[in-house]
TORVO-283971 format. One record per residue (C-alpha): residue number from 1; residue in three letters; chain; x negated, y, z negated. Coordinates in Angstrom, 3 decimals, padded with zeros to 6 digits. Last residue first. Example, Ala and Ser with C-alpha at 12.3 -4.5 7.8 and 13.67 -1.06 7.14 Angstrom:
<atoms>
<atom i="2" aa="Ser" ch="A" x="-013.670" y="-001.060" z="-007.140"/>
<atom i="1" aa="Ala" ch="A" x="-012.300" y="-004.500" z="-007.800"/>
</atoms>
This chain:
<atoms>
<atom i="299" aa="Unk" ch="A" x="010.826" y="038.157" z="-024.260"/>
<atom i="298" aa="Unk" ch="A" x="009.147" y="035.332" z="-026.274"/>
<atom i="297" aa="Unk" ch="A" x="005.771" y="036.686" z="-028.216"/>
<atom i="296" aa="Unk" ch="A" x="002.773" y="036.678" z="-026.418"/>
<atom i="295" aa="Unk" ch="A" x="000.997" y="033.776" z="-024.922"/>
<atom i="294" aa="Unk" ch="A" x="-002.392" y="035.291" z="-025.335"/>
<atom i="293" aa="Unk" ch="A" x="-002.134" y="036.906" z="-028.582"/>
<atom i="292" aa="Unk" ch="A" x="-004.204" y="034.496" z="-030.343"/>
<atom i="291" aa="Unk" ch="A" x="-005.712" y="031.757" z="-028.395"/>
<atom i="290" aa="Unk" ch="A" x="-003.860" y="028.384" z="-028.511"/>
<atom i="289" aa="Unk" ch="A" x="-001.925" y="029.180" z="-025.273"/>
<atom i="288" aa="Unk" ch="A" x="-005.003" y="029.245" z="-023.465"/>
<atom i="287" aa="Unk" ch="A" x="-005.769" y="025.740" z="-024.747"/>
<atom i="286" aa="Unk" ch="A" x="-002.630" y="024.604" z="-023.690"/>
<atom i="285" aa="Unk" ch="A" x="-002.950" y="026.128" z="-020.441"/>
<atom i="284" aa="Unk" ch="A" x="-006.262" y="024.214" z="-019.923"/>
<atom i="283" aa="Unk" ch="A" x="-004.861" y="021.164" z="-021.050"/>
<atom i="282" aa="Unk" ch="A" x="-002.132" y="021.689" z="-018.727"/>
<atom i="281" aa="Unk" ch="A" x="-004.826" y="022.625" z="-015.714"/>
<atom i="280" aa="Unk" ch="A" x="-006.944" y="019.391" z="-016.877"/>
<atom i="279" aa="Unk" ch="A" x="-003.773" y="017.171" z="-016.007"/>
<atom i="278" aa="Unk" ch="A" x="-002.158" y="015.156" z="-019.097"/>
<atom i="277" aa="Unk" ch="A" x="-001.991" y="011.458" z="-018.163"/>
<atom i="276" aa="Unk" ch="A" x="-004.018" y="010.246" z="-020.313"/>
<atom i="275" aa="Unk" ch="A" x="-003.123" y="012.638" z="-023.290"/>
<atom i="274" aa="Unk" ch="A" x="000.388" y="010.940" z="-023.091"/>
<atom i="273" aa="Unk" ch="A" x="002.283" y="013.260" z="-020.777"/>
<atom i="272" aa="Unk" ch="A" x="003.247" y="017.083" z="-022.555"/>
<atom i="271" aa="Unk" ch="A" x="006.379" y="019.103" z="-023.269"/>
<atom i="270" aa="Unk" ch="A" x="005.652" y="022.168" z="-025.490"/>
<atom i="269" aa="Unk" ch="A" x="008.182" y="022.801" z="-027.857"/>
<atom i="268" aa="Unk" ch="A" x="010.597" y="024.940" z="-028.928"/>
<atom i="267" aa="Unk" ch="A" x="013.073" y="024.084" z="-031.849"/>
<atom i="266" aa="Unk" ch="A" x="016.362" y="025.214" z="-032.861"/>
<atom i="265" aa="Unk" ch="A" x="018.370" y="024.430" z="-035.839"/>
<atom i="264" aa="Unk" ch="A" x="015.536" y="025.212" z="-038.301"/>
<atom i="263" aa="Unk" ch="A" x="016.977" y="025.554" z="-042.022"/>
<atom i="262" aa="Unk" ch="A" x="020.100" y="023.369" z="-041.352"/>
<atom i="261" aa="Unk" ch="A" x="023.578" y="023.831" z="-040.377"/>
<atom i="260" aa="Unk" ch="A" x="025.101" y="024.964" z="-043.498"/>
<atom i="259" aa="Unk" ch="A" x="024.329" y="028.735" z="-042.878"/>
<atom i="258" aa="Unk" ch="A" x="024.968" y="030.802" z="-040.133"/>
<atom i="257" aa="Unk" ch="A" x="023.166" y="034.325" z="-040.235"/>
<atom i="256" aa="Unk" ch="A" x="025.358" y="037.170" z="-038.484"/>
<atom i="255" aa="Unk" ch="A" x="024.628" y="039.089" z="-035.684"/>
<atom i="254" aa="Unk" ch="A" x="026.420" y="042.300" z="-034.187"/>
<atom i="253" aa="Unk" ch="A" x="026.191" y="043.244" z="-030.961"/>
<atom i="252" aa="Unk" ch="A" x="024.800" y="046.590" z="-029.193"/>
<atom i="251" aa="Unk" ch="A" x="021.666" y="045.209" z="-029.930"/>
<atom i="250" aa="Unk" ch="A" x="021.526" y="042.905" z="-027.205"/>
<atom i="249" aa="Unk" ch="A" x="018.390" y="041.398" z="-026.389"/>
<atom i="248" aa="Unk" ch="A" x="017.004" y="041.825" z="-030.107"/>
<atom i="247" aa="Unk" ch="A" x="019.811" y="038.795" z="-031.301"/>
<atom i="246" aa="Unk" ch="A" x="018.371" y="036.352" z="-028.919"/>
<atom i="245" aa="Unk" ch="A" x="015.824" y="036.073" z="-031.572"/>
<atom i="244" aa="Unk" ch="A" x="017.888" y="034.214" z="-033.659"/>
<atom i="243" aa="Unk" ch="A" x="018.415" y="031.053" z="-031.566"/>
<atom i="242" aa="Unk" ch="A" x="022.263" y="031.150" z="-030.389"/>
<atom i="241" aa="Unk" ch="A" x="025.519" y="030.612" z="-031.964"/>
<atom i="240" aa="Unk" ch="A" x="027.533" y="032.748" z="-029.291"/>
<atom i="239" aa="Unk" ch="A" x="031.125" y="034.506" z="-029.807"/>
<atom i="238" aa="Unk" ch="A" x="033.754" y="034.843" z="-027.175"/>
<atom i="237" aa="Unk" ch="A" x="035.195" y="037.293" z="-024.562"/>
<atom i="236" aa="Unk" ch="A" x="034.489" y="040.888" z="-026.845"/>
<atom i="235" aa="Unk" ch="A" x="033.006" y="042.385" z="-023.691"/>
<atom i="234" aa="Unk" ch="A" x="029.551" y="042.319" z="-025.475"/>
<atom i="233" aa="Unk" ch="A" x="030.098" y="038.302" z="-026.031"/>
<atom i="232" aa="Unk" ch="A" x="030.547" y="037.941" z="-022.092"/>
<atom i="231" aa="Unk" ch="A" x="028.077" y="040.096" z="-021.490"/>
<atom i="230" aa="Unk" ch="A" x="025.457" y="038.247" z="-024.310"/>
<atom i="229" aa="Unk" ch="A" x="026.213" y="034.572" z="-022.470"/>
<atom i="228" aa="Unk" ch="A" x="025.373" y="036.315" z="-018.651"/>
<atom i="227" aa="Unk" ch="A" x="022.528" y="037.682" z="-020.053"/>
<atom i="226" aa="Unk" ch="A" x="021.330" y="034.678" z="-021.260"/>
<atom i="225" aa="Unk" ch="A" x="021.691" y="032.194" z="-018.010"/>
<atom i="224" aa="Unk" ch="A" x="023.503" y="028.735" z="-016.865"/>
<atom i="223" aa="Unk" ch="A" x="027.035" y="030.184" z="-018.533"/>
<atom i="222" aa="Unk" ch="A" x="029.960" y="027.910" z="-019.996"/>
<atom i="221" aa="Unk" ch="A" x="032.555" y="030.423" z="-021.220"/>
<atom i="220" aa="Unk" ch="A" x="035.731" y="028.252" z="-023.206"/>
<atom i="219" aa="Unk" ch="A" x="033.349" y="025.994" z="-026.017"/>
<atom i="218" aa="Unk" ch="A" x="036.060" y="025.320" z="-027.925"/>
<atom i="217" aa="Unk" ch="A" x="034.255" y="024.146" z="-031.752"/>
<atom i="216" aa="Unk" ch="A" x="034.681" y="020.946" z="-033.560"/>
<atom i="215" aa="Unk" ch="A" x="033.928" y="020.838" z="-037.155"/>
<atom i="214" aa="Unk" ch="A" x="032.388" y="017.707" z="-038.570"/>
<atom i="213" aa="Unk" ch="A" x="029.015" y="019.416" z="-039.893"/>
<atom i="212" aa="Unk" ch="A" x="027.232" y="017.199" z="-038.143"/>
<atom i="211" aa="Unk" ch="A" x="029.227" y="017.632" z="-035.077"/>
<atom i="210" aa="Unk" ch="A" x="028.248" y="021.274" z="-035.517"/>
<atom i="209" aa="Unk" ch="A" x="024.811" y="021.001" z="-035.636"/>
<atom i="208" aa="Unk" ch="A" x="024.776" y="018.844" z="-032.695"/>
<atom i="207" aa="Unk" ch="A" x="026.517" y="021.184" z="-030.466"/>
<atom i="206" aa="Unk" ch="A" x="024.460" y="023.554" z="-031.531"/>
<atom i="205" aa="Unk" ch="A" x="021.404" y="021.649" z="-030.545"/>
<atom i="204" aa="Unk" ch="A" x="022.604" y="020.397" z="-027.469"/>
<atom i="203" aa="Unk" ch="A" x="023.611" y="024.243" z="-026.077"/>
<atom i="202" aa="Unk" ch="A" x="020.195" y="025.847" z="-027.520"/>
<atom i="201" aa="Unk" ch="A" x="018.195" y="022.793" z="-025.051"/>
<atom i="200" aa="Unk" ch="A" x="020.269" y="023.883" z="-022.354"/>
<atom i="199" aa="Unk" ch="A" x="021.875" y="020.024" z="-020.795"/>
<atom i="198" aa="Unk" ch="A" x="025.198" y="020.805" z="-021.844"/>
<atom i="197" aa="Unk" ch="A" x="025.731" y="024.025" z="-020.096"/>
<atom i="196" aa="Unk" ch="A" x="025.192" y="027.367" z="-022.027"/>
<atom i="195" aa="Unk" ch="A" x="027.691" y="028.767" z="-024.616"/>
<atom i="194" aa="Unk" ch="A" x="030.897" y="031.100" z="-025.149"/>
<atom i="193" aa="Unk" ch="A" x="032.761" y="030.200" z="-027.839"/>
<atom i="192" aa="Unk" ch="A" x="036.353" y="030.485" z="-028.772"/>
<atom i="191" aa="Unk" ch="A" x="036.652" y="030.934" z="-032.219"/>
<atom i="190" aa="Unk" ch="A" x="039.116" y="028.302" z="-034.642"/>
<atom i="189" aa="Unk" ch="A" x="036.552" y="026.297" z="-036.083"/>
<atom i="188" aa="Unk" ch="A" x="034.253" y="029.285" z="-037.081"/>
<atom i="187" aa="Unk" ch="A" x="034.251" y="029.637" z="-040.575"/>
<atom i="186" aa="Unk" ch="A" x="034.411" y="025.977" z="-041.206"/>
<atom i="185" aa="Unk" ch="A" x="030.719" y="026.262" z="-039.455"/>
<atom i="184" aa="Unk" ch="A" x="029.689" y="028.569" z="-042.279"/>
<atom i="183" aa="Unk" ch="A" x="028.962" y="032.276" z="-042.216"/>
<atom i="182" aa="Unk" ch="A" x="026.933" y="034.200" z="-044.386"/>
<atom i="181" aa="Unk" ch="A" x="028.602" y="036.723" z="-046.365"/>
<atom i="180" aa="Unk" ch="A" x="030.094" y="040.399" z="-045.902"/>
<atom i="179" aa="Unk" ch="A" x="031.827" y="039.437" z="-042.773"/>
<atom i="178" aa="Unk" ch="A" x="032.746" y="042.793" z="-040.894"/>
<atom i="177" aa="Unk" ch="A" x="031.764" y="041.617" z="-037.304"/>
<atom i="176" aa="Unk" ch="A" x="033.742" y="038.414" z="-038.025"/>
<atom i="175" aa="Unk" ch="A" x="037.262" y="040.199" z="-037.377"/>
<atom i="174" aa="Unk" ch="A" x="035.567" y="041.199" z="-033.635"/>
<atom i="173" aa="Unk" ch="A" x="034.805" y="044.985" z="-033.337"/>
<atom i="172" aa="Unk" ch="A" x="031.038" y="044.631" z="-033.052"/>
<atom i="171" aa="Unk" ch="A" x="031.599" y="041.677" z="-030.647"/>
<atom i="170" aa="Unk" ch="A" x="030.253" y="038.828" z="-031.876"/>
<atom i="169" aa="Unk" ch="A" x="026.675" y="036.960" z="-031.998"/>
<atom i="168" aa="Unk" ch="A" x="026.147" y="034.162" z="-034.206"/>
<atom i="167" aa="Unk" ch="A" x="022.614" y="033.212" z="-035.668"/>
<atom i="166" aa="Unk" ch="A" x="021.242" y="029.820" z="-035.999"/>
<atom i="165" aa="Unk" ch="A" x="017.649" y="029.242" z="-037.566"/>
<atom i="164" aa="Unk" ch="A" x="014.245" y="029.559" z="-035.652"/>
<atom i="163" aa="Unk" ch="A" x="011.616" y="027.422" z="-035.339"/>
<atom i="162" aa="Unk" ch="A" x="008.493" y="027.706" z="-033.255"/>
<atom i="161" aa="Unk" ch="A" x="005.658" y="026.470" z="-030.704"/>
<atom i="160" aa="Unk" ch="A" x="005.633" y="022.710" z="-031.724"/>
<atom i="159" aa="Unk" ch="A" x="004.016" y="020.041" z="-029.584"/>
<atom i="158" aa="Unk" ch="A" x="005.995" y="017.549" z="-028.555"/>
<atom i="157" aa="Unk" ch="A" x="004.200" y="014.468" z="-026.742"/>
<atom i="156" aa="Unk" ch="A" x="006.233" y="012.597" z="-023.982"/>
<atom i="155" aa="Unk" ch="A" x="006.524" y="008.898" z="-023.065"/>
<atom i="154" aa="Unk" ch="A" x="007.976" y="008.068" z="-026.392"/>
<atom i="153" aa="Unk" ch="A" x="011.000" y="009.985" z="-025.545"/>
<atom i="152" aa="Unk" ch="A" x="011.778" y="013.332" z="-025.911"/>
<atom i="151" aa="Unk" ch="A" x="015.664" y="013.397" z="-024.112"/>
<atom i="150" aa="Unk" ch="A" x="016.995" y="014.399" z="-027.639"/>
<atom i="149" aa="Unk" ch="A" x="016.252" y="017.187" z="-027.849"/>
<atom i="148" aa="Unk" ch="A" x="013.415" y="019.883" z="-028.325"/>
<atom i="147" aa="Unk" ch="A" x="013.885" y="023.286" z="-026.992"/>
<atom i="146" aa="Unk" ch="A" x="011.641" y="023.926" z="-023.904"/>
<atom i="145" aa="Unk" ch="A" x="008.322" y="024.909" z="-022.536"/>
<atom i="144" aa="Unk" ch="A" x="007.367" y="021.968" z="-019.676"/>
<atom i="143" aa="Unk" ch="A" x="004.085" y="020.478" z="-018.997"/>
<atom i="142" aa="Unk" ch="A" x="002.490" y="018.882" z="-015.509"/>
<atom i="141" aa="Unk" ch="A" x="005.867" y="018.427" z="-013.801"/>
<atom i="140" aa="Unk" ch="A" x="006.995" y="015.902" z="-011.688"/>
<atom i="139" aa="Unk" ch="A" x="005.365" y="013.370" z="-013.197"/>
<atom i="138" aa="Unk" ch="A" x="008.748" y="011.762" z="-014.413"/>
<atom i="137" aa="Unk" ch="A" x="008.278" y="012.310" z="-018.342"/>
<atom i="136" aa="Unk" ch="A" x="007.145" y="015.822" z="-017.016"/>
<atom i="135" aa="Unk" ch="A" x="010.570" y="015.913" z="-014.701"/>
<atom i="134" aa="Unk" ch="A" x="013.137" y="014.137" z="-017.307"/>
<atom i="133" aa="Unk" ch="A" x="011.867" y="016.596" z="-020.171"/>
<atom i="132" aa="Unk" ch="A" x="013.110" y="019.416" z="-017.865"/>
<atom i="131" aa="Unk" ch="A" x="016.278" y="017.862" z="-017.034"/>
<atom i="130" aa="Unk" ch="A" x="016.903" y="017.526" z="-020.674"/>
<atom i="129" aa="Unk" ch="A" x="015.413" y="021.287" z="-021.451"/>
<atom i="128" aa="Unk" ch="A" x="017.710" y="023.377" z="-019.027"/>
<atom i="127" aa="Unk" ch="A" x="016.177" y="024.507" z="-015.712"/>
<atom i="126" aa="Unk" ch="A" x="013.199" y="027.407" z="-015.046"/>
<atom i="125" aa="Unk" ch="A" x="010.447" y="026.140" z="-012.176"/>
<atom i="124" aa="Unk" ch="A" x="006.839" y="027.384" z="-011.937"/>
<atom i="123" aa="Unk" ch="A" x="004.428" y="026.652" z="-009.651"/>
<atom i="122" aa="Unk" ch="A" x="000.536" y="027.764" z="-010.252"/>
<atom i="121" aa="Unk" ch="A" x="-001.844" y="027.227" z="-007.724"/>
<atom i="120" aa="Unk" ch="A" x="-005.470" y="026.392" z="-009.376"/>
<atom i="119" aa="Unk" ch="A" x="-008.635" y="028.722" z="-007.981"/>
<atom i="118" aa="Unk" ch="A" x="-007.988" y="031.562" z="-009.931"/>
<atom i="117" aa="Unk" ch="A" x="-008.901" y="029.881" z="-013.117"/>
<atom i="116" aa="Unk" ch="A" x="-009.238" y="032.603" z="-015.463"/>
<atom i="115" aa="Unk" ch="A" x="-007.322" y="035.447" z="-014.214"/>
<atom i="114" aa="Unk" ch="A" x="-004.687" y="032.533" z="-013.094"/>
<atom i="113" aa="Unk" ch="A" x="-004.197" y="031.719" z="-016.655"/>
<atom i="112" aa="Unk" ch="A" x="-003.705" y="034.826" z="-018.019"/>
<atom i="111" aa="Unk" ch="A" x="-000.899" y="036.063" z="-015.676"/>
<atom i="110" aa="Unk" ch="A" x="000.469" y="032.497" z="-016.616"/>
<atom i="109" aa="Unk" ch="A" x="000.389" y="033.233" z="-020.305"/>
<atom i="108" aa="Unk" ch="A" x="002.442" y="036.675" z="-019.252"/>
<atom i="107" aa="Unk" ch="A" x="004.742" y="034.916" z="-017.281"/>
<atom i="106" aa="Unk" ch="A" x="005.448" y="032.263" z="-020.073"/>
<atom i="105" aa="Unk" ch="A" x="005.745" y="034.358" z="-023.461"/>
<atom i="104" aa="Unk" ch="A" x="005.357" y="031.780" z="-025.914"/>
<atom i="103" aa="Unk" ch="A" x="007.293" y="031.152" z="-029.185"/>
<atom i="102" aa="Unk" ch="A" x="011.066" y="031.479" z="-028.738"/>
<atom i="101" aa="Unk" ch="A" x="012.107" y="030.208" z="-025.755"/>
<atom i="100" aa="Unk" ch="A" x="013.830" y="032.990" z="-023.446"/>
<atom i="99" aa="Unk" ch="A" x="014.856" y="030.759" z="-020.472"/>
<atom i="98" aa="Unk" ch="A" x="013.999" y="027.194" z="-020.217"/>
<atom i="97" aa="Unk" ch="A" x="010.652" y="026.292" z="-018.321"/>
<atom i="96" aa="Unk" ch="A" x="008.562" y="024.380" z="-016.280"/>
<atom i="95" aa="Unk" ch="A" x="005.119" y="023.909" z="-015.144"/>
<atom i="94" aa="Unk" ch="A" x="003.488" y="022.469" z="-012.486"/>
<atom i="93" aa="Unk" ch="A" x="-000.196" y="023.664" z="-012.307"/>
<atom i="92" aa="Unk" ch="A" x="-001.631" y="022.485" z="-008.851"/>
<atom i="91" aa="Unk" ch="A" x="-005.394" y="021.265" z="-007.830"/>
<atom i="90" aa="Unk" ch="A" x="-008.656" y="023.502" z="-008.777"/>
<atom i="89" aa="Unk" ch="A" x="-010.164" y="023.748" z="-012.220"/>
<atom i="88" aa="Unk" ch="A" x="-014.737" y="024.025" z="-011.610"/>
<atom i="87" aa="Unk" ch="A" x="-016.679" y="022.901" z="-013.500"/>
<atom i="86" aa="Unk" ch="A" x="-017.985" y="019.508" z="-012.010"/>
<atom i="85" aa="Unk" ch="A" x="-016.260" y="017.714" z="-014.734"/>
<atom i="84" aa="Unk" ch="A" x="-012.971" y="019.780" z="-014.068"/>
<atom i="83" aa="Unk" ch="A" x="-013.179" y="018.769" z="-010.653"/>
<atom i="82" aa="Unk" ch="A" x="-013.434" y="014.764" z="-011.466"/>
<atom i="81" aa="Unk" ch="A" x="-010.346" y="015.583" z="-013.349"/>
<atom i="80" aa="Unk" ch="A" x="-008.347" y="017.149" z="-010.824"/>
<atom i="79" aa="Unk" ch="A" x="-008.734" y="013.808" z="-008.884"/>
<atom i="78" aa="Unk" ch="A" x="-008.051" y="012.003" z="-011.759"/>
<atom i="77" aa="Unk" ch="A" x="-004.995" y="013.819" z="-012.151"/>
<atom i="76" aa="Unk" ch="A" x="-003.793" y="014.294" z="-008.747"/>
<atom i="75" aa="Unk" ch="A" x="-003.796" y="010.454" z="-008.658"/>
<atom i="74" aa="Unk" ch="A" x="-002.049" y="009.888" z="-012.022"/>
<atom i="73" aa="Unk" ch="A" x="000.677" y="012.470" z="-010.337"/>
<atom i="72" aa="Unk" ch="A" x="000.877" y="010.552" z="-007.289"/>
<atom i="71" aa="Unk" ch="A" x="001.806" y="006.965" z="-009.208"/>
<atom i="70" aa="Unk" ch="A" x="003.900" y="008.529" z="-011.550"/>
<atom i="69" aa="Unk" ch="A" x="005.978" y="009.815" z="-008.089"/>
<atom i="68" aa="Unk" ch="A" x="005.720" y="006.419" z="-006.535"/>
<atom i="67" aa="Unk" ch="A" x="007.135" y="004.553" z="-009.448"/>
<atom i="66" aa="Unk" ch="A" x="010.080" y="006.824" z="-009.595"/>
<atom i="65" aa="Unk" ch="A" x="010.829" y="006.431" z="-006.627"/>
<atom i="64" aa="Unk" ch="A" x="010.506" y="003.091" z="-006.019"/>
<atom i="63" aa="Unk" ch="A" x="013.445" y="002.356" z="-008.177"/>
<atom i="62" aa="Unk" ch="A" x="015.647" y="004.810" z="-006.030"/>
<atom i="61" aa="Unk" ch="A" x="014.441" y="003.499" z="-002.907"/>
<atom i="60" aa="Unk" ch="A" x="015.243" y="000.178" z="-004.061"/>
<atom i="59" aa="Unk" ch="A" x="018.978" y="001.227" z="-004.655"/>
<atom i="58" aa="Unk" ch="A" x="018.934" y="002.836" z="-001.210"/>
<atom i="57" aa="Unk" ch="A" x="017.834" y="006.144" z="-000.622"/>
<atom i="56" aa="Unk" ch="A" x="019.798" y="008.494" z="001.463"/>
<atom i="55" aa="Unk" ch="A" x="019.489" y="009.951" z="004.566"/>
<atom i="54" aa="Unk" ch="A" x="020.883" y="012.894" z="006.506"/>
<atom i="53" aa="Unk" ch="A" x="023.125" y="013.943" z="009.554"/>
<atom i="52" aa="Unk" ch="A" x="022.800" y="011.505" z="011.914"/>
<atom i="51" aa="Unk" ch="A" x="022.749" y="008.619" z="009.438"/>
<atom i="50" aa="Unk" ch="A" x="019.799" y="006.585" z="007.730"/>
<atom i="49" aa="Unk" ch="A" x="020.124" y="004.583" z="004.425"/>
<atom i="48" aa="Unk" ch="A" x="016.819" y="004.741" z="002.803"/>
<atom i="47" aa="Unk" ch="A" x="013.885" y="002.172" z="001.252"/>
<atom i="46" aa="Unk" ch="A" x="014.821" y="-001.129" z="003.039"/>
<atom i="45" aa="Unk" ch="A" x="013.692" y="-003.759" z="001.574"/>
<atom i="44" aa="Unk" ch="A" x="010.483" y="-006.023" z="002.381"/>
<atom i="43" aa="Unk" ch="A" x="007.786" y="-004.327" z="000.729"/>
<atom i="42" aa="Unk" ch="A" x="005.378" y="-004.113" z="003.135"/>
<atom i="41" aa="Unk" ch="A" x="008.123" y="-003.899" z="005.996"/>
<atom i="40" aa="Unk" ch="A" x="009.270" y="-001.200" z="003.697"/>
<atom i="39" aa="Unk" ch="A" x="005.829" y="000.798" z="003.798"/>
<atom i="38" aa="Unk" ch="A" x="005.537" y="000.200" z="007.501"/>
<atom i="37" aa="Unk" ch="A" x="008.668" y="001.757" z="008.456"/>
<atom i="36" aa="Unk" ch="A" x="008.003" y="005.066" z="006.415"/>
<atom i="35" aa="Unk" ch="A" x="004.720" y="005.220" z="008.007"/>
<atom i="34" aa="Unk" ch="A" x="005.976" y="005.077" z="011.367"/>
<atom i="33" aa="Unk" ch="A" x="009.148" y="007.613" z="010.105"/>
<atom i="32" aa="Unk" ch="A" x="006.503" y="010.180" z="009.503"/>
<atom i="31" aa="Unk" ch="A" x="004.420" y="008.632" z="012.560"/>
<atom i="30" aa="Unk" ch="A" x="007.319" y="009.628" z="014.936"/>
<atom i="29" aa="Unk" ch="A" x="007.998" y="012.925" z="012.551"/>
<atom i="28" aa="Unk" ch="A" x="004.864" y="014.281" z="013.148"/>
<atom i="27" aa="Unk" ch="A" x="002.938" y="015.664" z="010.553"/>
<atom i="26" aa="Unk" ch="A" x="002.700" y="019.220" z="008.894"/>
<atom i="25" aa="Unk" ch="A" x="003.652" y="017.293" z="005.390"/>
<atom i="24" aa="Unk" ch="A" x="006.780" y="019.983" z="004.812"/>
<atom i="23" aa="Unk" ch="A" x="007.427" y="019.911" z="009.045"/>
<atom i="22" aa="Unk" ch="A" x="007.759" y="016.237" z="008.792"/>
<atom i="21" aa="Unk" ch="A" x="009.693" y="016.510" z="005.409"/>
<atom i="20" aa="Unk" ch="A" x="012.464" y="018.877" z="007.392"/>
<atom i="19" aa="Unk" ch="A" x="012.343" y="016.571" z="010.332"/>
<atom i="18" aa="Unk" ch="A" x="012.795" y="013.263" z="008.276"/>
<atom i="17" aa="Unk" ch="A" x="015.689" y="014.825" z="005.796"/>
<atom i="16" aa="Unk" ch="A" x="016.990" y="013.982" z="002.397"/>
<atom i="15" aa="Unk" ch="A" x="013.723" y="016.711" z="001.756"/>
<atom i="14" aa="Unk" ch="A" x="013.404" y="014.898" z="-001.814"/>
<atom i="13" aa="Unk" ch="A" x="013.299" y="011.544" z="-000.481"/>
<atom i="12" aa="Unk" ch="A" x="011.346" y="012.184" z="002.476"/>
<atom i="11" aa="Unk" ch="A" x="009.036" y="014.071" z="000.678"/>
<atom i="10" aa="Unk" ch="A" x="008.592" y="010.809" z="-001.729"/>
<atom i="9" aa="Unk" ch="A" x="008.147" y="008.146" z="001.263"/>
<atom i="8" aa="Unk" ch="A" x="004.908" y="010.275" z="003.225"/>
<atom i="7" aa="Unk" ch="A" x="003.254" y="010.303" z="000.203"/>
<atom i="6" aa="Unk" ch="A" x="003.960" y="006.677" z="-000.746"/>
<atom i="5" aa="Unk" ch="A" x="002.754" y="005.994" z="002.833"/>
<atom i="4" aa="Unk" ch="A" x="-000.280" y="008.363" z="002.208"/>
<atom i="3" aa="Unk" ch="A" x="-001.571" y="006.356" z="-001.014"/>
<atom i="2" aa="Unk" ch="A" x="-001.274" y="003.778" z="001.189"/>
<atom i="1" aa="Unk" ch="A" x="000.000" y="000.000" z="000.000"/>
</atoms>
């Protein structure tokens, strides 16, 4: 089996599209689908379904996927890795990230990182935390910032960038706004809410902290981004239980401490392979990240 054939299989598979993957590799797509051809007469099944308009993998395709994308990640690795030894970082920095998590300020740790190593090519992709812990755990990615769920698996270090505890955000004229005392989740069973989708790191952990609590909350507003969740709260649509600092983004609202649901609802973490598998340019972020001031706070 070619290292080029699996090559040549993935882009296919995330193009959905011979031509489109052709033009991606900057081969043709006669020895595109050649190599494609060869690879499942090597392993006797066919890897896609082919129609006029697109393809699709097949249940093996699926399975091989996933093997083929570990498999050209370890590669990049060790050959990133033989660079590192000659000193010099070159290859591809995948990283990915949920919005606004507390602890590290991503674009300017990146602006730091390419100052030093200008010879690595940074990508960057933003998505909720489970689908984010799916693409380091599936090679995809090199690291990822994000709050900590329940997707961290054994195939995926944590390392801790911050806590924070819950705080609820309301309309300055809503009946909570004038609470004297801390809220409790039995405060709030009756509120609409307006909340991220179910696979935002903030979104699983409240929903978890309430559960535990045994009071279920409506969750009316779903929202993919923050200032979408603090407009709808600043036109008096909802109220948010978000991470604390989400509080300084809107002042114009008012924030309350919510107690009952543990000291450190959220946590942010940095999303890492086993040490093996960890790229040079992730260790080298880490290590930039370690240095005071360079991350920054959260934005």
């Amino acid at each position: 089996m070619e290292l080029r054939h699996l090559q040549h299989f993935v882009a296919v598979a995330e193009e959905r599209h011979f031509t489109r993957a052709a033009e991606r590799l900057m081969v043709s797509q006669s020895g595109l689908s050649a190599s494609v051809r060869a690879l499942e007469r090597e392993l006797r099944a066919p890897l896609f379904v082919r129609t006029t308009r697109q393809v699709t993998l097949t249940e093996a395709g699926r399975a091989l996927l996933r093997e083929a994308e570990r498999i050209l990640a370890q590669v990049r690795t060790a050959r990133e890795a033989v660079a590192a030894v000659q000193g010099v970082l070159r290859g591809t920095l995948a990283l990915g990230t949920e919005q606004c998590v507390a602890g590290v300020y991503a674009a300017g740790l990146l602006a730091a990182f390419r100052r030093l190593h200008p010879d690595v090519e940074i990508r960057l992709r933003q998505s909720g935390s489970l689908d984010l812990a799916e693409e380091v755990s599936g090679g995809r990615l090199d690291l990822a910032f994000a709050y900590r769920t329940r997707a961290d698996s054994d195939r995926l270090r944590s390392v801790p960038l911050a806590t924070e505890p819950m705080t609820l955000l309301c309309h300055p004229a809503h009946p909570l706004a004038t609470a004297g005392a801390a809220l409790v989740p039995d405060d709030l069973a009756a509120e609409v809410f307006v909340d991220f989708h179910p696979d935002w790191g903030p979104r699983r952990a409240t929903d978890a902290a309430f559960a535990a609590a045994g009071v279920r909350r409506t969750v009316a507003l779903e929202v993919n981004d923050v200032h979408s969740l603090l407009d709808l709260v600043d036109e008096n649509l909802g109220v948010a239980a978000v991470p604390r600092h989400f509080r300084q983004k809107r002042e114009t609202l008012r924030a309350l401490p919510v107690k009952g649901v543990g000291e450190t609802v959220y946590e942010t973490v940095a999303l890492l392979p086993p040490p093996q598998a960890t790229s040079p340019a992730a260790r080298a972020l880490m290590a930039l990240l370690e240095r005071p001031g360079a991350g920054g706070p959260s934005r």
